[in-house]
N, C-alpha and C positions, 0 to 999 in steps of 0.2 A: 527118815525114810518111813514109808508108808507103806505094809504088804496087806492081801485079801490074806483071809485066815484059811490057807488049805495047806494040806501036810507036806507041798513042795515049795509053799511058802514061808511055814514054819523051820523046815530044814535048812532052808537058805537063810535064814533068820538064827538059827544056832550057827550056821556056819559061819559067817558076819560076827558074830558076838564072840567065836573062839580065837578068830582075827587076832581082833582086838582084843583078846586076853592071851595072846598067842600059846595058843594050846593047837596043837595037831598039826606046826608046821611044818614043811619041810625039812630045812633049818633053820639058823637065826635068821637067815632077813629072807626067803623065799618062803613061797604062799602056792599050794597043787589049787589049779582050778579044775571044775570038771569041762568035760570036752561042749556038754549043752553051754558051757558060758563062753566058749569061745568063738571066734568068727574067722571062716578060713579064706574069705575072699577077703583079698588083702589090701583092697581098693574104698578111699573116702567115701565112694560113690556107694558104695553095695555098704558099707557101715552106714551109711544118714538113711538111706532108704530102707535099712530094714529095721533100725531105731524110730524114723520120725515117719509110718508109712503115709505116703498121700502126700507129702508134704508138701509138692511145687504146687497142686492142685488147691491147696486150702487158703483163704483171706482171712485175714483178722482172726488169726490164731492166738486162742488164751492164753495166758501162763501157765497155768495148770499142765496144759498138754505135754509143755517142756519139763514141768515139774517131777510128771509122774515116769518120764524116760529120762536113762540115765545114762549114759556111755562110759565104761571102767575101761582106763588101759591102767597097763602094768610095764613098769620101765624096766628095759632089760639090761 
C-alpha cells in the first residue's frame, strides 16, 4: 500500500500496522473502524461510484487507477 505523507495518512498508516500487530483491538478477532471509513448507503452502486468516480465515463483505464483504490469489507 502506498499513502501521500500527511498526518491523516500517517495515522491511518499506524492504524493498519496496530492491526496487524493487534494492538488496540476490540477483542480477539474484532477491529472498531472509524465512522470516515465506513459507507452508509448500502447499495453496490453508491460503493463503485464513490470508490471508482467517473468510471462508466472513462476508456482504456490504467491499472494504476484500480491500484490506487481499494474497497475493505469486513465479514460480520
Amino acid at each position: 500500500m502506498q499513502l501521500d505523507r500527511t498526518p491523516d495518512s500517517d495515522k491511518h498508516a499506524a492504524w493498519l500496522l496496530n492491526i496487524g500487530a493487534r494492538i488496540n483491538l476490540v477483542n480477539e478477532e474484532d477491529v472498531e473502524i472509524s465512522e470516515a471509513m465506513c459507507y452508509s448507503d448500502h447499495t453496490l452502486e453508491s460503493l463503485i461510484a464513490s470508490t471508482y468516480p467517473d468510471i462508466s465515463r472513462m476508456n482504456n483505464i490504467e491499472d494504476q487507477y484500480f491500484l490506487d483504490r481499494t474497497i475493505l469489507s469486513v465479514k460480520k
